[in-house]
Wavefront OBJ file of the C-alpha trace (Angstrom):
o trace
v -15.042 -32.078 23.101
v -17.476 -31.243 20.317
v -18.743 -28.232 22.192
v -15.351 -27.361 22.870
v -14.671 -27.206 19.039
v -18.150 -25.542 17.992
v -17.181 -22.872 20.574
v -13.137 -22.042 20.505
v -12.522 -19.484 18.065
v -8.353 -20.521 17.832
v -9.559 -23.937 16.936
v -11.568 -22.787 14.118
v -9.094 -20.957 12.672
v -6.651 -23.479 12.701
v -9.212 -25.804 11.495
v -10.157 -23.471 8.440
v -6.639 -22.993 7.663
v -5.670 -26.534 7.507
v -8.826 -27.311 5.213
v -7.277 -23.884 3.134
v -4.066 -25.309 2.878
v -4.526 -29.134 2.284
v -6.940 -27.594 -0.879
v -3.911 -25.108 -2.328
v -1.544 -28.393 -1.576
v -4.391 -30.327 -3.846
v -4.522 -27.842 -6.546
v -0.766 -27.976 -6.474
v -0.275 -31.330 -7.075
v -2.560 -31.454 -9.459
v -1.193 -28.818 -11.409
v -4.615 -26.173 -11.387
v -3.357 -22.573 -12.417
v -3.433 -20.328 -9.323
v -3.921 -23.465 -6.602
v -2.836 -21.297 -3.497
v -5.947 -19.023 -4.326
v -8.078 -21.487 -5.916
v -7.527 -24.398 -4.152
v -8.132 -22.644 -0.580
v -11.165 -20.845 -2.215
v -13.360 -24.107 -3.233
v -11.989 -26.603 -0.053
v -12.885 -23.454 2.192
v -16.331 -22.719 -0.190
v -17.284 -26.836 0.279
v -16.471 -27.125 3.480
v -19.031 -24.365 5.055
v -21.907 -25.921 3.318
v -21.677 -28.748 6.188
v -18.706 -28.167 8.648
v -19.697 -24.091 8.543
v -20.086 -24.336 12.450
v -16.535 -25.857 13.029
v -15.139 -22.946 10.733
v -14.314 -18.898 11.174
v -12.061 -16.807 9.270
v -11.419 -13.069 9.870
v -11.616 -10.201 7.921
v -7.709 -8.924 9.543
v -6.675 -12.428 7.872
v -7.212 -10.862 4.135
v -6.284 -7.569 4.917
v -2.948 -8.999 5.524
v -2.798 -10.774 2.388
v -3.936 -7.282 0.196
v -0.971 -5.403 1.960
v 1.408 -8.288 1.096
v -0.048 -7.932 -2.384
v 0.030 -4.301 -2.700
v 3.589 -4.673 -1.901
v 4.091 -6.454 -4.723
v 2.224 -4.036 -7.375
v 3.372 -1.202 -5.708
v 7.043 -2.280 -7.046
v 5.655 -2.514 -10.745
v 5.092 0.901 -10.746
v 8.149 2.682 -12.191
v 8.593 6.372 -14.217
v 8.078 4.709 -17.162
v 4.718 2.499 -16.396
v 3.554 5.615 -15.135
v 4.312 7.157 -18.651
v 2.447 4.160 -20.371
v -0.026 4.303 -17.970
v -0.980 7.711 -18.816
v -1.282 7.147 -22.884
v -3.394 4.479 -21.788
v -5.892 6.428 -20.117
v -8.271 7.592 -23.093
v -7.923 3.333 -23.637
v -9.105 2.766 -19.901
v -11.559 5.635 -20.089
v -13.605 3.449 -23.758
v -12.806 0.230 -22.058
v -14.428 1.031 -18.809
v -17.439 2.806 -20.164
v -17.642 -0.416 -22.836
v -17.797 -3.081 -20.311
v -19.810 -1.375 -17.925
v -22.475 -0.247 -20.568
v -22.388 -4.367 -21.821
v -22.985 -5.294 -17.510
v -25.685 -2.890 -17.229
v -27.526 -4.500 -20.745
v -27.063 -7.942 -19.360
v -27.931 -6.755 -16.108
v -31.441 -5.209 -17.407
v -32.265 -8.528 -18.752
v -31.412 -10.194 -16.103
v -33.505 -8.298 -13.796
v -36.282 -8.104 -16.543
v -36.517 -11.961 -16.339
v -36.145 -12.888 -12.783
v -38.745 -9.457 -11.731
v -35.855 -7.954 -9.527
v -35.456 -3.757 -8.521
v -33.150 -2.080 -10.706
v -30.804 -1.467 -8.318
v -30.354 -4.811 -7.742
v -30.161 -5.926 -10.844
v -27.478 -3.193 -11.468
v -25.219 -3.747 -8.631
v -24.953 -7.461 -9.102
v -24.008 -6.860 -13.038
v -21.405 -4.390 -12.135
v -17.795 -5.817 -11.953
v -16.806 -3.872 -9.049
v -16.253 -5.748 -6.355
v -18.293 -7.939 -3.937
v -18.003 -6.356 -0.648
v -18.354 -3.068 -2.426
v -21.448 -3.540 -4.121
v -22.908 -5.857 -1.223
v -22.062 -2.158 0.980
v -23.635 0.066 -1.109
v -26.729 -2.426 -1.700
v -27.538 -2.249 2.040
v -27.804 1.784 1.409
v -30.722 0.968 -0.797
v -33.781 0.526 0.247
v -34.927 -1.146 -2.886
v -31.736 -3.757 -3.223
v -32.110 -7.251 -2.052
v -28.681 -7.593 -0.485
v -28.501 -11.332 -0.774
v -29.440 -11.226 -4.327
v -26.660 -9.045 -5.318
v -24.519 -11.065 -3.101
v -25.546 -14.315 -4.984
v -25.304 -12.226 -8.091
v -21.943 -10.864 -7.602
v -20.578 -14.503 -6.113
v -21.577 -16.405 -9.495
v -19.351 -13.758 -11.634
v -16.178 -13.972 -9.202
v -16.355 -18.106 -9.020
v -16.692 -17.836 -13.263
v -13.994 -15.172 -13.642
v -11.392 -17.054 -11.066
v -12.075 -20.579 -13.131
v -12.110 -18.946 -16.778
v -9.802 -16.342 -17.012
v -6.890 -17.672 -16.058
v -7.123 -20.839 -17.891
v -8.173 -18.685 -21.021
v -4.618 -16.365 -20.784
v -2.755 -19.295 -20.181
v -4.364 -21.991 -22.474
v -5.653 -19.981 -25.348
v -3.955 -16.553 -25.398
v 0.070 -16.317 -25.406
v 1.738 -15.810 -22.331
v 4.410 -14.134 -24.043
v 4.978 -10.608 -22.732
v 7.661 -7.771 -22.456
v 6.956 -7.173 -18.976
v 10.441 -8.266 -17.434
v 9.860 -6.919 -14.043
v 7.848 -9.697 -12.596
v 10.171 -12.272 -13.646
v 12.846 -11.202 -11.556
v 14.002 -13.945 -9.827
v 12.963 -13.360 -6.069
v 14.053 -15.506 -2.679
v 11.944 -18.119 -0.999
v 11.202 -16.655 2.611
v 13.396 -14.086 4.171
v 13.393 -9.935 2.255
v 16.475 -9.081 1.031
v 15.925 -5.244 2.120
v 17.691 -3.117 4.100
v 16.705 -3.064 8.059
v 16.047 0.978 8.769
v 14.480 0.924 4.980
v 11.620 -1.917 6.067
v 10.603 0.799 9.385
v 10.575 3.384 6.978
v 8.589 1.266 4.497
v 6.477 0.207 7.124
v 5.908 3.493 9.202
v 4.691 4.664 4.986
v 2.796 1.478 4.235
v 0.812 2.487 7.577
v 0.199 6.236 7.195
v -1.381 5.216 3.495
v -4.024 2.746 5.017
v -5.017 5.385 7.604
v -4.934 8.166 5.092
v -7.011 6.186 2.555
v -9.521 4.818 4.921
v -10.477 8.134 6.413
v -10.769 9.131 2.491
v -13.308 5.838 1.928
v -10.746 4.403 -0.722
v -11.783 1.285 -1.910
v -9.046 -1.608 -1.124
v -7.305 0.945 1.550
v -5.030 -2.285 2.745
v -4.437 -3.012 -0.828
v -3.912 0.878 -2.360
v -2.284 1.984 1.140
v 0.940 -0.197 0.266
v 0.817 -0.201 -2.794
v 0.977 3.991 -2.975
v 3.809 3.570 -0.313
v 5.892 0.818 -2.424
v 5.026 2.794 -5.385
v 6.546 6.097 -4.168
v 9.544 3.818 -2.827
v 10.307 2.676 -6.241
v 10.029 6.024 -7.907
v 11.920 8.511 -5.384
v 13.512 5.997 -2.763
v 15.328 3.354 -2.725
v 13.024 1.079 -4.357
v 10.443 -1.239 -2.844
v 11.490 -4.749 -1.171
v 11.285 -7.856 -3.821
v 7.994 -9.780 -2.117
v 9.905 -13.162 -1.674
v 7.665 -16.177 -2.914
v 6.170 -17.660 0.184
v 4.850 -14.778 0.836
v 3.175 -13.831 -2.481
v 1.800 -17.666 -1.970
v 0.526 -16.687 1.661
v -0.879 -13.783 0.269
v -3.058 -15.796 -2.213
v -4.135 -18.574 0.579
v -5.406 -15.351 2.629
v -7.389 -13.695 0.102
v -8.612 -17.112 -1.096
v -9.313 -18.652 2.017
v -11.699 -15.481 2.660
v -13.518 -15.849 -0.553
v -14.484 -19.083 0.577
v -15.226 -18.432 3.507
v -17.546 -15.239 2.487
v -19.370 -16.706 -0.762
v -22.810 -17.783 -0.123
v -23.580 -20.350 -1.490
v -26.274 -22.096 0.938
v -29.543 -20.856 -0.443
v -30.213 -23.718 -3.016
v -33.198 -22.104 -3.525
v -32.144 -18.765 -5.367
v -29.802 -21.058 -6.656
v -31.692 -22.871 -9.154
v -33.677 -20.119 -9.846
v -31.080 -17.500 -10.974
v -27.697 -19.710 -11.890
v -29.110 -20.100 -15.461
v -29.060 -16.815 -15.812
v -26.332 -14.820 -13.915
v -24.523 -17.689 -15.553
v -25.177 -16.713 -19.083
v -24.816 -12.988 -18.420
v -21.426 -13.285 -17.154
v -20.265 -15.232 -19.965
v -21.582 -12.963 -22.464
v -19.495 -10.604 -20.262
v -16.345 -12.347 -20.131
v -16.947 -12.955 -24.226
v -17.527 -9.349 -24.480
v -13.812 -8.288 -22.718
v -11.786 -11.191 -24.577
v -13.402 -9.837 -28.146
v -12.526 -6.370 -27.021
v -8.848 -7.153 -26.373
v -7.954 -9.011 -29.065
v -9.097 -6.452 -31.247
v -7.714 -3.294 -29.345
v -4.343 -5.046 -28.434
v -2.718 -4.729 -31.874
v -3.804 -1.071 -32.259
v -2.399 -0.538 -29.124
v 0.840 -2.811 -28.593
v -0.199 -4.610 -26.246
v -0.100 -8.098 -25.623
v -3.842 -9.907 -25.498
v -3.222 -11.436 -22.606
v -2.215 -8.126 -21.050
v -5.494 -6.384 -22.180
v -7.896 -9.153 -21.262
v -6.650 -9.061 -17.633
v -6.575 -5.518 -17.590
v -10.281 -5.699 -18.761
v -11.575 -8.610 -17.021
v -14.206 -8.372 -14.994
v -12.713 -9.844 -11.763
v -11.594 -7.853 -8.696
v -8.013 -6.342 -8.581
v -6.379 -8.796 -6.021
v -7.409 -12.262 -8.405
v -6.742 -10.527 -11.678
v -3.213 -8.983 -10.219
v -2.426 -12.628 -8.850
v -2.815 -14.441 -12.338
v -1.054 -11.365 -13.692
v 2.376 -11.949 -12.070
v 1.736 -15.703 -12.686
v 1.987 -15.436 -16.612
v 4.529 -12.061 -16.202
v 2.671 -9.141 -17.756
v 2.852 -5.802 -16.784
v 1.611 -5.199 -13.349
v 1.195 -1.712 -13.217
v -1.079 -1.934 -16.688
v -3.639 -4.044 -14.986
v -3.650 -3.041 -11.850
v -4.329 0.758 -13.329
v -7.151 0.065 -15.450
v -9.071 -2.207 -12.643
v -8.580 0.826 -10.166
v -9.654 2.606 -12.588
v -12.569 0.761 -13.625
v -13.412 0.140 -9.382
v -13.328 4.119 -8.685
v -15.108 5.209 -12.370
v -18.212 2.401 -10.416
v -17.762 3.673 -7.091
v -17.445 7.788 -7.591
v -19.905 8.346 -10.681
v -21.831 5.284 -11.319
v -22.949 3.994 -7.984
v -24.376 7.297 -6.862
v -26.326 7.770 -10.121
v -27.904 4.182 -9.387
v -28.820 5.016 -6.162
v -30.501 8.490 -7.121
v -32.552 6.218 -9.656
v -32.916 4.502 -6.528
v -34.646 6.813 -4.864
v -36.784 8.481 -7.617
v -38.688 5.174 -8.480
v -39.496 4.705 -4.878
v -40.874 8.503 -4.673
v -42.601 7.178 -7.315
v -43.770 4.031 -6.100
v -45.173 6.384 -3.246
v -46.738 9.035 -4.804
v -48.474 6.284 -7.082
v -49.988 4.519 -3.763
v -51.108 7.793 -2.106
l 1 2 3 4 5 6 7 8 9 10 11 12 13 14 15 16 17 18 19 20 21 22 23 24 25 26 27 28 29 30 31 32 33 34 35 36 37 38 39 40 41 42 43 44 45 46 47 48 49 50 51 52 53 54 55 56 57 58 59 60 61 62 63 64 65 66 67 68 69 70 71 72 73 74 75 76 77 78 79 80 81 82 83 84 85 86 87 88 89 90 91 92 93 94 95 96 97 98 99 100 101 102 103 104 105 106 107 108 109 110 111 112 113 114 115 116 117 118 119 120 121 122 123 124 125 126 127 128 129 130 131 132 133 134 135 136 137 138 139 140 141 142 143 144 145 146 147 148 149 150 151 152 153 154 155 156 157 158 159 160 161 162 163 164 165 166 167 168 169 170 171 172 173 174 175 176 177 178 179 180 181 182 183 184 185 186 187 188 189 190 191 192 193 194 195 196 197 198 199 200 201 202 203 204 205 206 207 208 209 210 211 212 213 214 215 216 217 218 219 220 221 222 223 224 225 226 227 228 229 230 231 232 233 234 235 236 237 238 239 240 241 242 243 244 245 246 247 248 249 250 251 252 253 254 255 256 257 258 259 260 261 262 263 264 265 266 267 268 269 270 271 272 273 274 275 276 277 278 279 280 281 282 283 284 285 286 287 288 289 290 291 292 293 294 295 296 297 298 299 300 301 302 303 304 305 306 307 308 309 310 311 312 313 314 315 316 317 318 319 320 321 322 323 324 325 326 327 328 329 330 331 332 333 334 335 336 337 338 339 340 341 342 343 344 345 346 347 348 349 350 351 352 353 354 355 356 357 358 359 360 361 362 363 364 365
């Protein structure tokens, strides 16, 4: 029976879901902001450290939960967001460049202290993303992969825990942003039967087009484009009913979880002290930054600390529509922020890369 378990793939799944939901159920109970992401995220995170071999989780699993979630930001965006959202560029542009120059300092020490390559110390600092910076540290032959892995799964466990309980404990969760309180059904869409084909035959031609294009998030930016365009020339996009929007955050939490490493005590103990710091003196850094901009630019603190945070887009959009702020706003300036890291940053690192191992060479021949 016990080989039967370590070796079924269905019963793994089921058995990883069941541990995903009975820790969202938990989290619930016990009233933890965000328990259908966190609570799936830390039972599923536990768990692997001894039951990993009874466990399994599929990438397909969170893909489905980033197109049920770009869904849902995909209906934020409306003619005017898309006006605010463009005098909020030269605001995205300083914020972006701010945070990232603040990673890259913390970063420097960081590797300064613990003797790693600059590209790994880099790529673990930057808030971009852990499966994108884990990709482009395998392209680098001077990048310890599991280091930026570790580096990058420390930041995303801090940001997940602090942020939201800083918007919703210490900033006001007041906000204008009316859209995402509109009162949505339980299970079944309310949407129109040829408009969900449409939608759907859309939704699908985005996530091919933006995969062949090497988008980042193409199962999150593919519906979200196609909602997007619904809402501005169409019909409008379907309301996400809220089951769904909780599914969505059991997915995408569930394969955190399941994908943060956390079984090298080793590295560990040597590095938490630090990546720990760093990050907090980088989540200090983007709460100072928006309660000072926000007045100057009316916005709500809450609204720019999210928008700046250095989390990935799915978690920060998920505590977004918790405490109703403007969806499109923060969505827009972590795209931003993830494409400014990806398109100009990333291959400037790995050029750097690859001149300090020329040099490494030419200084051993």
């Amino acid at each position: 029976m016990r080989t039967y378990l370590m070796k079924s793939k269905s019963v793994k799944v089921i058995f990883t879901s069941i541990l995903a939901f009975l820790g969202g159920y938990t989290f619930e109970w016990l009233g933890v902001y965000l328990p259908w992401m966190l609570g799936p995220l830390f039972a599923v995170m536990i768990a692997k450290v001894k039951l990993g071999n009874y466990m399994i989780w599929s990438k397909p699993f969170r893909s489905c939960g980033l197109v049920i979630l770009g869904l849902q930001l995909g209906s934020s965006f409306t003619k005017q967001s898309l006006n605010e959202m463009g005098e909020y560029l030269p605001v995205m542009l300083f914020t972006t460049i701010a945070i990232i120059l603040f990673s890259m300092l913390t970063g420097w020490v960081v590797g300064k202290r613990m003797n790693l390559s600059l590209s790994t110390s880099m790529l673990g600092s930057f808030p971009g993303g852990l499966s994108q910076m884990v990709v482009l540290s395998e392209e680098m032959k001077n990048s310890d992969q599991t280091v930026v892995g570790f580096m990058q799964t420390l930041r995303i466990i801090l940001v997940i825990s602090t942020v939201p309980w800083l918007v919703t404990h210490v900033m006001s969760v007041e906000s204008g942003g009316d859209a995402a309180m509109v009162e949505r059904p339980f299970f079944l869409f309310a949407y129109d039967g040829k408009m969900a084909i449409l939608m759907l035959l859309t939704l699908l031609s985005f996530i091919f087009i933006t995969k062949r294009l090497n988008f980042p998030l193409p199962f999150l930016l593919g519906p979200l484009m196609a909602a997007a365009i619904f809402n501005l020339v169409g019909p409008g996009a379907p309301e996400i009913p809220d089951f769904w929007l909780s599914m969505s955050q059991l997915l995408i939490g569930t394969h955190l979880g399941y994908t943060l490493k956390v079984d090298n005590p080793r590295l560990f103990r040597k590095m938490f002290g630090a990546v720990f710091l760093s990050n907090m003196l980088l989540i200090g850094f983007c709460y100072f930054l928006s309660i000072q901009l926000a007045p100057q630019l009316s916005l709500h603190p809450n609204e720019l600390f999210l928008s700046m945070a250095p989390g990935g887009v799915a978690e920060m959009a998920v505590t977004a529509m918790s405490v109703h702020v403007d969806l499109s706003v923060v969505t827009s300036f972590h795209l931003f922020r993830i494409l400014f890291i990806l398109f100009l940053l990333s291959p400037a690192i790995k050029w750097l890369d690859g001149r300090n191992e020329r040099k490494q060479e030419q200084g051993q021949s």
